[in-house]
N, C-alpha and C positions, 0 to 999 in steps of 0.2 A: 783804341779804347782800352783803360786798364782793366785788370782783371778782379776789380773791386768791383766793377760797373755793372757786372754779369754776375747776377746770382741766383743759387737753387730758389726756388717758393718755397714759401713757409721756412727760412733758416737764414740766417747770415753767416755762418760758418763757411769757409771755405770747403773745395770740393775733398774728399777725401781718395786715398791711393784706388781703393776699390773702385768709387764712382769715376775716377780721370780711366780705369782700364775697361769699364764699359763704356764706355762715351769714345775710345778710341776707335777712330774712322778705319785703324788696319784690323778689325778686330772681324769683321766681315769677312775678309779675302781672307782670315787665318782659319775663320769655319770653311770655307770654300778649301783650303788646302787641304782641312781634316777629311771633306768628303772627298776630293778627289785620291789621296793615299791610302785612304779608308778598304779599296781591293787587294793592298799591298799585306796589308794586314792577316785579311780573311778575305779569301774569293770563292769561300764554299758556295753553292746554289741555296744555301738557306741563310747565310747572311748578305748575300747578294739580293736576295729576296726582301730581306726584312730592311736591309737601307733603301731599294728602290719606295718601299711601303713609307718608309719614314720622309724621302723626301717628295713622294706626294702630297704626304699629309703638310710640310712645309706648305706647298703652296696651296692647297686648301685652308691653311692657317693666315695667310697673307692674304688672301682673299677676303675671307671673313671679315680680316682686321681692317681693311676699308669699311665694312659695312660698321661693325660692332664697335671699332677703336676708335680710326678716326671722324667716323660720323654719328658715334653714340645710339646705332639701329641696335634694337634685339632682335635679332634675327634667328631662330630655333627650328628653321626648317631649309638651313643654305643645302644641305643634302640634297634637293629638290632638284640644286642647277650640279649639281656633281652627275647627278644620274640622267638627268636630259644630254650633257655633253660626251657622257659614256652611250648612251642608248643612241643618240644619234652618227655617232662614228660607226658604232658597232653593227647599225643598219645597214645603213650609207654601205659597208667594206664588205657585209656580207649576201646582203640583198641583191646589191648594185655591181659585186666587184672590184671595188672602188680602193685603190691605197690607201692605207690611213692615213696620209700623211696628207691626200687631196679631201678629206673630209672637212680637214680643218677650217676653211674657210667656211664649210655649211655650221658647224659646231657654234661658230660666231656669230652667226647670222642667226640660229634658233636661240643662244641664249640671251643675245640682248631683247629679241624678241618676246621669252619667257620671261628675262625680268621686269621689260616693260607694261608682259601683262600683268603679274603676281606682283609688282610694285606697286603700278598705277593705282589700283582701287584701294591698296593695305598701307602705302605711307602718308595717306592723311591721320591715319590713329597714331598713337603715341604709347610708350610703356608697354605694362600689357599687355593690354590691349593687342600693340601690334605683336608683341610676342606667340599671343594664341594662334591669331590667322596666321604666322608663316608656317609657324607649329601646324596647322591644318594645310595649307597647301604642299607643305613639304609632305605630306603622307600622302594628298590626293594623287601627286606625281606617281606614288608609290603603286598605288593601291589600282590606277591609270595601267602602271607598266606592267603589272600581274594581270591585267585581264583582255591587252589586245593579242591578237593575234603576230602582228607585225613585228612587237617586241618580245615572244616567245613567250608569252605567260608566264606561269610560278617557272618555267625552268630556264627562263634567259635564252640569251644569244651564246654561240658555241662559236668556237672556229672564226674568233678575230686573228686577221692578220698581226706582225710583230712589225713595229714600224722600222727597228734595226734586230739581225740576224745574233745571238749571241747576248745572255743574262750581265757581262760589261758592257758591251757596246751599249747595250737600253740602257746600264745606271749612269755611266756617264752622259746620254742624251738626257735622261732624266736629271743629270745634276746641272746642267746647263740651261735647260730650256728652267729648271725652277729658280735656277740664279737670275736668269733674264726677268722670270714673272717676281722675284723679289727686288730686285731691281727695282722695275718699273713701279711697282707699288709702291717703295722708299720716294720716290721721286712725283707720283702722284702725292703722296703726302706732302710734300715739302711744296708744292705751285700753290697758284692761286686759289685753285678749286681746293686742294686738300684748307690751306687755311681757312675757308667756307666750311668745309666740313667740318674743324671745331668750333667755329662757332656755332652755328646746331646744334653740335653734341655740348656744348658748355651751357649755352640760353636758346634754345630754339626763337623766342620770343621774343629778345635783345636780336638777335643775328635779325630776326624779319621786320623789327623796328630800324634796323641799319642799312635798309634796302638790298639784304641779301633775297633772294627767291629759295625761301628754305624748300619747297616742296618739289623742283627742279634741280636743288642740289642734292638732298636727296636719293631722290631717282637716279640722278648721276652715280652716285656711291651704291644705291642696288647695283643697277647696269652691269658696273665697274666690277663689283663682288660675283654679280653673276658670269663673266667673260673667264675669271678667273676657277671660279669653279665648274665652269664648262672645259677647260683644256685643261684641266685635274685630272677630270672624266676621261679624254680621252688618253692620256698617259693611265687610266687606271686598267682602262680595255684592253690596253698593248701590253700592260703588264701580267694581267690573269690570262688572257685570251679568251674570256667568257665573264659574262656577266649576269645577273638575277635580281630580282626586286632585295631580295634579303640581304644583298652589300649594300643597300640603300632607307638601310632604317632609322628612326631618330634618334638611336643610341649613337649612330656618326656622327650625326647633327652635335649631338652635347658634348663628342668627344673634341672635335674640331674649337668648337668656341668655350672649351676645357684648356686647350691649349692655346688659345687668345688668349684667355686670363689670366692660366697660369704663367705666359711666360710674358706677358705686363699689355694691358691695351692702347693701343697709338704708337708700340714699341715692332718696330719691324725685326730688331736684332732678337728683341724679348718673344717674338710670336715662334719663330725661327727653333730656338732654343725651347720654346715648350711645344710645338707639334715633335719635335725630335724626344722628350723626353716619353710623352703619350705615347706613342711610335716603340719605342725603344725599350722601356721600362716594364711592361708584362709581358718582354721576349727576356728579360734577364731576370723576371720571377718564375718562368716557366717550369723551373725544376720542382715548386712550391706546390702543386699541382693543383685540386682544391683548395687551396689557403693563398691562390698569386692575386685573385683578384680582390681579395677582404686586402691584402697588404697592401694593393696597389691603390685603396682607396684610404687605409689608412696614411700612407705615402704624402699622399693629395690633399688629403685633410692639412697634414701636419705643413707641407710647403705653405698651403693659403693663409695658417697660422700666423707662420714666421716671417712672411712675404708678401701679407697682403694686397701691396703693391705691385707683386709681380716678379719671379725671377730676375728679371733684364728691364726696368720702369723704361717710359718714356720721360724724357729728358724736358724739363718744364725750366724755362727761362724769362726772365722779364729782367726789364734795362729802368732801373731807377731815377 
């Protein structure tokens, strides 16, 4: 096929130097080498800290982008499945005993479960609409783990096990296991199901005129978003060793699908790149003190400005 035949939407112009070096397939495994030298640099326990924080929020960002990117959900309450996958590990390990690492399979099992409930009845709405209810159930989660017993109330769970001994040993398991969860998401997007899910997200009402089962595919893409921000959770347990309702508020929520946005929606490289900037960037205004988070919004503003496509766009092709 020539390379006439393949062109951006909306332009005939060929691709330009910038666009051919994000579209390059090494450009992945080149972030993957930043994180893993990234110790070599700085192995203090407070930048060790702040990149594990950053590549969780990676995969809470790849998660989301199932729900948000490639299947066009507004989803304002994903926090909900962060904190069910932390709360249940953190039981599970401390109630029970339990390794954390043998949690994991219950971790799965409660959040497809959770998404199947909080999706079921919330993705027949649209817009909105469905923005409010997740926006509401992500608070009842909340609001749930402040007042049982079993989850420690307002003061959380204490005294989670470490699933590896040592502040490296955890970020390189953290930068593997979320290379895996970016992985796999790249690759749900790209099957059969992912191309179902934009057609939803482009015509919900063309896609169910073409015999797709929009409200099955859907749910699939909650599911899928919820599984995802279930083993967030439990990388978030192993990283604090304790948890509380108030790392579970829906200023998370907006931060996470902040960095869907900002770093381009349907764009796994782009999501990547803006949970890391989220992450990263009011630890390098810290010095600012009172004035880090007015800048960090002003920041924000100005990126959406200049980009509002997105850091890193996803890549839209059609064959003439």
């Amino acid at each position: 096929m020539s390379a006439t035949r393949v062109r951006r939407l909306g332009t005939d112009s060929p691709p330009s130097r910038a666009s051919k070096l994000l579209q390059n397939r090494w450009a992945g495994l080149a972030g993957l080498l930043v994180a893993l030298l990234a110790p070599f640099v700085d192995a203090t326990p407070y930048a060790l800290s702040v990149m594990t924080s950053a590549a969780i929020a990676v995969m809470l960002a790849a998660g989301l982008n199932i729900v948000v990117g490639y299947c066009g959900l507004l989803d304002l309450g994903y926090v909900a499945f962060f904190a069910v996958g932390a709360y249940t590990s953190g039981v599970l390990a401390t109630r029970l005993e339990l390794p954390l690492l043998a949690t994991v399979p219950a971790v799965i099992v409660v959040t497809v479960v959770a998404g199947i409930v909080i999706g079921a009845p919330t993705l027949r709405l649209r817009s909105d609409y469905l923005a409010i209810v997740t926006l509401g159930f992500g608070e009842i989660i909340r609001i749930t783990a402040n007042n049982l017993d079993v989850t420690g109330g307002p003061s959380g769970i204490y005294g989670i096990p470490h699933l590896v001994e040592g502040p490296v040993a955890f970020y390189y398991l953290t930068v593997v296991v979320v290379s895996l969860a970016v992985l796999g998401a790249a690759r749900l997007g790209r099957s059969r199901l992912g191309r179902a899910w934009r057609f939803v997200r482009e015509d919900e009402d063309a896609a169910e005129a073409m015999g797709v089962h929009t409200y099955r595919v859907k749910l699939a893409a909650y599911v899928a978003g919820a599984v995802w921000g279930g083993l967030a959770g439990v990388l978030f347990a192993a990283h604090l060793s304790a948890i509380s309702p108030g790392s579970f508020t829906f200023l998370s929520s907006a931060l996470v699908l902040m960095a869907v946005v900002l770093g381009g929606m349907g764009s796994t490289p782009g999501v990547v790149v803006g949970a890391v900037v989220i992450s990263i960037l009011p630890e390098i205004l810290r010095d600012l003190a009172d004035y880090r988070f007015f800048l960090f919004g002003v920041l924000l503003i100005a990126f959406m400005l200049l980009r509002p496509q997105g850091l890193w766009p996803a890549r839209s092709k059609e064959v003439p």
